[in-house]
C-alpha positions as CSV (number, residue, x, y, z in Angstrom):
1,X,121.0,87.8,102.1
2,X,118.0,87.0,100.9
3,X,117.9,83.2,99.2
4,X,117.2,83.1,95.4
5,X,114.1,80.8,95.8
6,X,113.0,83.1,98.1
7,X,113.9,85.9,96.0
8,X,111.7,84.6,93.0
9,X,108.6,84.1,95.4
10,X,108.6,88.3,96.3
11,X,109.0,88.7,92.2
12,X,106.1,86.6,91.2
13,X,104.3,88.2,93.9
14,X,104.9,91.8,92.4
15,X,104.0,90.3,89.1
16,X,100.9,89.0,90.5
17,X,99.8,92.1,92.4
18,X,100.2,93.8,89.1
19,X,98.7,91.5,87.2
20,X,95.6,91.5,89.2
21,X,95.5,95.3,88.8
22,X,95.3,94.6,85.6
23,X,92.4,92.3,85.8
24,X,90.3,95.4,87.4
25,X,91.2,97.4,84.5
26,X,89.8,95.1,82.1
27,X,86.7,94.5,84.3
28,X,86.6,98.3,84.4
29,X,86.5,98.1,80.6
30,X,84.2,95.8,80.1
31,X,81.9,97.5,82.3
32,X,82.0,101.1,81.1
33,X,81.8,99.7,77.3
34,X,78.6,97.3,78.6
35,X,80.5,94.0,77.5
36,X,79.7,92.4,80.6
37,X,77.1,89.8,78.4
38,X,79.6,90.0,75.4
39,X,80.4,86.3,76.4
40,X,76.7,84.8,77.5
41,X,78.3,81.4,79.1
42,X,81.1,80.4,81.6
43,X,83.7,79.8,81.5
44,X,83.5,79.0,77.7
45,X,82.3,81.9,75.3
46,X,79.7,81.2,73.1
47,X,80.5,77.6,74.0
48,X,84.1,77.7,72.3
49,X,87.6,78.4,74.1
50,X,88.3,81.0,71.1
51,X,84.7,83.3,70.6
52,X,83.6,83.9,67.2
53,X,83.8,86.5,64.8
54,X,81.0,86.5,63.4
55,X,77.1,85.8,64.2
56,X,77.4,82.9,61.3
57,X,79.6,80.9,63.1
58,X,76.8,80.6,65.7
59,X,73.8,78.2,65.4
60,X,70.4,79.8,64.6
61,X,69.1,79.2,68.0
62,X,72.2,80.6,70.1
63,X,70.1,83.4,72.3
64,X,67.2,81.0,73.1
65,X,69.9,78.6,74.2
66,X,71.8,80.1,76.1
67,X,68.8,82.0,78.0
68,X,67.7,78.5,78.8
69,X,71.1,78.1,80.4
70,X,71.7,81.0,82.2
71,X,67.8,80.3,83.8
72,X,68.8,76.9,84.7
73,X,72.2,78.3,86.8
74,X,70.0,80.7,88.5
75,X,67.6,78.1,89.8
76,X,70.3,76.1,91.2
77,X,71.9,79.6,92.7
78,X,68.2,80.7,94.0
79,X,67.7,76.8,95.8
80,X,71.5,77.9,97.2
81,X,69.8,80.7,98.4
82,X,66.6,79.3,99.9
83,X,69.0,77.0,101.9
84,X,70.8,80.4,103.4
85,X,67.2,81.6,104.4
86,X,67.4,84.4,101.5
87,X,64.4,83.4,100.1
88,X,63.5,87.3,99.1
89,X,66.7,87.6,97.4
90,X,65.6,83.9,95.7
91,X,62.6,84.8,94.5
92,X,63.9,87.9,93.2
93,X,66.2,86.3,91.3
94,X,63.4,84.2,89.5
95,X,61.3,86.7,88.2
96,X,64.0,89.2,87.2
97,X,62.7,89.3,83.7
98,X,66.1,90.8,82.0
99,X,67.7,87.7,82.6
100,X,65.4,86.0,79.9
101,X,66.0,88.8,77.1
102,X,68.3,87.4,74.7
103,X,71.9,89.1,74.1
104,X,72.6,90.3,70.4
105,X,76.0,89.2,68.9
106,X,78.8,92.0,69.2
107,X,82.0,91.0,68.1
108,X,83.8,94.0,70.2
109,X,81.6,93.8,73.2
110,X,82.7,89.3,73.0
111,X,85.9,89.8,72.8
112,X,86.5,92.4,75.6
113,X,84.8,90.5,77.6
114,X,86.7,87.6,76.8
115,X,90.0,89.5,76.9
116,X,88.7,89.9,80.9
117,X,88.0,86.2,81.4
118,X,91.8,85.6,79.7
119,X,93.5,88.4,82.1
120,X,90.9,86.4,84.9
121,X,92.7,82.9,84.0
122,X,96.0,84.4,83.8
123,X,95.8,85.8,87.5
124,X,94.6,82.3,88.5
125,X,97.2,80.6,87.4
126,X,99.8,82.9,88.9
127,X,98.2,82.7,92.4
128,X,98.5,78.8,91.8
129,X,102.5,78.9,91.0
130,X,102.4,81.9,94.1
131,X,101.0,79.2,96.3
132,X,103.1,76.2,95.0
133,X,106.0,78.8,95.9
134,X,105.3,79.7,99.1
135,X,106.5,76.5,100.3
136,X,110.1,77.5,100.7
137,X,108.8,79.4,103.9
138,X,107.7,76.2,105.1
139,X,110.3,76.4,108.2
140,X,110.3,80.6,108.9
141,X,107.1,81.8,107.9
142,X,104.2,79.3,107.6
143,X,102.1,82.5,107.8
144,X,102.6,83.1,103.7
145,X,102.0,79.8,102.9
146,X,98.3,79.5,104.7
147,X,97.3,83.2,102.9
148,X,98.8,81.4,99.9
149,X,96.6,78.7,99.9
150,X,93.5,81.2,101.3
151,X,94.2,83.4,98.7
152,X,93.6,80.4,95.8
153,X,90.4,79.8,97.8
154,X,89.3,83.0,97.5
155,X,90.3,83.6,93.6
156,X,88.3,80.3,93.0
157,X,85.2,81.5,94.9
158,X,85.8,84.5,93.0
159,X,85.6,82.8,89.1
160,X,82.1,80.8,90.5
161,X,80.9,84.5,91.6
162,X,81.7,85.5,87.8
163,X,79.5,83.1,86.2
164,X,76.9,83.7,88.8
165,X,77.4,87.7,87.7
166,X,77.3,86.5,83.9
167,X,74.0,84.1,84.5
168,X,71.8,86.8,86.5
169,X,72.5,89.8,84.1
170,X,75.0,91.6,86.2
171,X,72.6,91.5,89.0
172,X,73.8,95.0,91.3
173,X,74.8,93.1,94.9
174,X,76.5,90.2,93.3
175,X,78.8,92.6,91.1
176,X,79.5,94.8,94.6
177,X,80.8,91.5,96.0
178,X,82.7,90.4,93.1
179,X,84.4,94.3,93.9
180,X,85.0,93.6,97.5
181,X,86.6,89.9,96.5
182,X,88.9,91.7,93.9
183,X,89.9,93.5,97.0
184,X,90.7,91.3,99.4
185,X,92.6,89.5,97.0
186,X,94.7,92.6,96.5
187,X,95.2,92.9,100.4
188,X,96.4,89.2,100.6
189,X,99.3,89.7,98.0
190,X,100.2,92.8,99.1
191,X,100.8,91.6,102.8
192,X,102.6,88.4,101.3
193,X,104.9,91.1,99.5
194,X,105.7,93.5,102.5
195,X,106.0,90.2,104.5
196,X,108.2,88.7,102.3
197,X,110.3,91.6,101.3
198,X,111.0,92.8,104.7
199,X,111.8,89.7,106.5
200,X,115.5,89.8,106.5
201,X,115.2,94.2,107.0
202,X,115.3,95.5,110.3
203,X,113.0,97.4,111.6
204,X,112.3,101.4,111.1
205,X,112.8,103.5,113.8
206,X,112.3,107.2,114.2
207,X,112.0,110.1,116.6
208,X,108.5,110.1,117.6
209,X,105.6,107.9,117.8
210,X,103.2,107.5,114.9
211,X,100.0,105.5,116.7
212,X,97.6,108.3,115.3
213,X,99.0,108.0,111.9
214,X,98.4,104.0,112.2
215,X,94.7,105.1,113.2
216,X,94.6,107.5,110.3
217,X,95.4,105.1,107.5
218,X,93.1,102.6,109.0
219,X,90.7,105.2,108.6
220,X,91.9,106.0,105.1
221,X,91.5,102.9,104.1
222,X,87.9,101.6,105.9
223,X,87.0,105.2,103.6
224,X,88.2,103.7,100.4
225,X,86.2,100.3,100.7
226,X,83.2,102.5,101.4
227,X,84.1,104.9,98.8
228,X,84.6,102.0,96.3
229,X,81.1,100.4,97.4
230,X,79.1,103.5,97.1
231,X,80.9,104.1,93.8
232,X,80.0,100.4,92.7
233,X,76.3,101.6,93.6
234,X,76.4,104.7,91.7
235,X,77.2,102.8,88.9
236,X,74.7,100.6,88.9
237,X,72.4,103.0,89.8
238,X,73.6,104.5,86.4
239,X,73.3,101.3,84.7
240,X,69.1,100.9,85.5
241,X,68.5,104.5,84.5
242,X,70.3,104.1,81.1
243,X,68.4,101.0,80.3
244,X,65.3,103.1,81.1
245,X,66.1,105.6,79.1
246,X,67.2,103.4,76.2
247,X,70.9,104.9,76.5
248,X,69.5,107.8,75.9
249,X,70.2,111.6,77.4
250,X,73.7,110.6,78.7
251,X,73.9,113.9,80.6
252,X,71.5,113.4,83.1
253,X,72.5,109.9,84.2
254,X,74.5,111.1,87.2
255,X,71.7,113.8,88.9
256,X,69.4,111.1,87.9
257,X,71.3,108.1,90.6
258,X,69.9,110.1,93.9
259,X,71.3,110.2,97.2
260,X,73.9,107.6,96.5
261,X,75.8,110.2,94.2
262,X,75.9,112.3,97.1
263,X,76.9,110.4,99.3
264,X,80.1,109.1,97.5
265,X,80.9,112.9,96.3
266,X,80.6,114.0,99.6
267,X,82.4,111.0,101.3
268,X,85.5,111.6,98.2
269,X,85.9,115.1,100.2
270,X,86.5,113.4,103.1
271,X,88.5,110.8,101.7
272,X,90.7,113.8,100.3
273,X,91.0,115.7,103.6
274,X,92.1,112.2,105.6
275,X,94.8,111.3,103.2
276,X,96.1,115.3,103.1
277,X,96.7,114.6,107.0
278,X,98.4,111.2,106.6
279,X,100.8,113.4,103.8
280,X,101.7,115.9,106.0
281,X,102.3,113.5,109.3
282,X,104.2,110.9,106.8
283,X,106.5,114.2,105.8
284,X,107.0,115.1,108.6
285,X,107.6,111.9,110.6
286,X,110.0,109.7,107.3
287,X,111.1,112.5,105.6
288,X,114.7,110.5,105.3
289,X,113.0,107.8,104.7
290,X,112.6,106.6,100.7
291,X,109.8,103.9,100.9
292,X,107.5,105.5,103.1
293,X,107.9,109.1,101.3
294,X,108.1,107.8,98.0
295,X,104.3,106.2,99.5
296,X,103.1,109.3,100.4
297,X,103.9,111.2,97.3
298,X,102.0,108.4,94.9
299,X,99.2,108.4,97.3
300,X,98.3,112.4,96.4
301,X,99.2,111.7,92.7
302,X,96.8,109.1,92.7
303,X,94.3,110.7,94.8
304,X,94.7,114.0,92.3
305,X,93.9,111.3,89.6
306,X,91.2,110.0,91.6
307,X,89.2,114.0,91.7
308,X,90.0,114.6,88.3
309,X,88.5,111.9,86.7
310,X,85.8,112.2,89.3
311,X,85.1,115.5,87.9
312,X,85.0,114.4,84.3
313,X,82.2,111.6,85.0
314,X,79.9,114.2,87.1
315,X,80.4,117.0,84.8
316,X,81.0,115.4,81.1
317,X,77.9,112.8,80.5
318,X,80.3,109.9,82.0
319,X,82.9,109.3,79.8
320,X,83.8,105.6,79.5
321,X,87.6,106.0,79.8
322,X,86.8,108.3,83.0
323,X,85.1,105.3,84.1
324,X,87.9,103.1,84.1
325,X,90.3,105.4,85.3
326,X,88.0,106.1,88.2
327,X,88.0,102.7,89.0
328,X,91.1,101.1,88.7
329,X,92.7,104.3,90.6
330,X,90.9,103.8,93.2
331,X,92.0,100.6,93.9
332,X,95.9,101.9,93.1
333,X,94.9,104.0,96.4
334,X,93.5,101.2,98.4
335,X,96.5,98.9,97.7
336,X,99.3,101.9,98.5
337,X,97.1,102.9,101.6
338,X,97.5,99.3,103.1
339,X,101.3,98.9,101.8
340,X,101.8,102.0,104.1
341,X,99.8,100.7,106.6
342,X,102.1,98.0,106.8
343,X,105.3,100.0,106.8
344,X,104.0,102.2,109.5
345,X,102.9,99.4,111.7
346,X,106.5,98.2,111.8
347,X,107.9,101.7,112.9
348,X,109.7,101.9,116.2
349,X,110.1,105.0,117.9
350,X,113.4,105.9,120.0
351,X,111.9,106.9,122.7
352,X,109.6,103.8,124.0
């Protein structure tokens, strides 16, 4: 029997993973509508906790400002720098020129931005009450509260990183490792959640051994971070050449990335072929067994998701709602591959 305090920790935790799903979503919006500047300060927008709605409720001098600000958080970010011995990546940093052109008002492009900041705070706040929780494992699994607590670090490191993203432009490396922070995040609160859930379950157990389906879906999975970084390149490979071509001739964005388009189409195919063998052994091994089928079947729903819309971006001049889709699927795959993982990595086998 599992203790109601208890009880409402695994709930908010399944909230919170959603939630944070969520988040990517609306970060997948902003970026495939271009709102990333829609909001040109942090944490505030436009300086106010509710953004205008209109460029007269801003003060005549708004872009010049707020250019000056945005320069002055990148000089304290490029001495940060210097002190990690990235000087290249400093100086870079000071004579991007883009950061010093001014963003134009756009009431849609503010407020979906600011709708991301909102479903930003909202996830913070949750992995506070999620760590303030946690405590009730104080005695039987201290394990839950220290990711807790890691976990806040993390989210919090994460928000500076978004008003470092917001101050350089949407400089490409820093919004890959805003990416890979949204991930580990997700892998945190999903292994609180199968922790947590299965405590008081006993083990699975099952006729034969599964260690090459363990290595498989750690396979699977090391593939989807990579598949997810490449993509993150792709796009902002795709994001240079539009500005070149003043957003302009749509349909030759994607030939016009390079290699890194190929690689992540040709790395997808092998993405597709891993988790077809994962499938077949997860059939084959838990076919009486709900969880671990009920896995295995989302995971080639999303991963059907996952081609389709990949088709639609390479062969349709990008659509922005294939954009999202793209994205935020392919962290639905990530976060069911680990779950799995998990599972699986708990099996017994009868005959050991």
């Amino acid at each position: 029997m599992v203790p109601k305090s208890e009880h409402r920790f695994i709930r908010l935790n399944l909230i919170t993973i959603i939630v944070t799903l969520v988040l990517i979503l609306a970060g997948g919006v902003v970026r495939s509508t271009g709102s990333g500047m829609g909001c040109p300060d942090w944490p505030k927008c436009f300086d106010q906790y509710i953004p205008p709605t209109s460029v007269d409720q801003l003060p005549k001098d708004y872009k010049e400002k707020y250019v000056a600000g945005r320069l002055k958080k990148n000089e304290r970010f490029a001495r940060l720098l210097d002190k990690m011995g990235k000087s290249d990546v400093a100086d870079s940093i000071r004579h991007d020129q883009s950061i010093t052109v001014p963003e134009t008002f756009n009431v849609a492009k503010t407020y979906t931005e600011y709708i991301n900041r909102l479903t930003g705070a909202a996830t913070g706040f949750l992995l506070l009450a999620l760590t303030v929780m946690s405590f009730v494992y104080r005695k039987k699994a201290k394990r839950v509260i220290i990711l807790s607590i890691v976990n806040l670090f993390v989210v919090g490191f994460q928000g500076w990183l978004g008003s470092i993203v917001v101050s350089t432009n949407l400089l490409a490396w820093i919004v890959t490792l805003h990416m890979l922070l949204a991930l580990l995040i997700l892998a945190i609160l999903v292994y609180t959640y199968y922790y947590t859930h299965t405590l008081y379950k006993q083990d699975t157990v099952i006729m034969s051994k599964v260690i090459w389906l363990k290595v498989l879906i750690v396979v699977a999975i090391v593939l989807s971070v990579m598949q997810i970084t490449l993509g993150t390149e792709v796009r902002e490979a795709i994001d240079a050449l539009s500005r070149k071509l003043l957003y302009q001739e749509r349909q030759t964005w994607v030939n016009g990335t390079g290699k890194v388009f190929s690689w992540h189409r040709d790395l997808a195919i092998f993405v597709a072929v891993v988790n077809v063998f994962i499938y077949q052994i997860v059939m084959n091994r838990f076919g009486g067994k709900a969880t671990e089928l009920r896995l295995g079947n989302s995971i080639v729903l999303v991963l059907l998701i996952q081609i389709a819309s990949g088709l639609l971006l390479s062969n349709f001049a990008m659509p922005p709602f294939a954009q999202v889709i793209h994205l935020v699927f392919s962290t639905v795959l990530f976060t069911l591959q680990f779950y799995l993982y998990l599972l699986v990595y708990r099996t017994n086998t009868y005959n050991q």
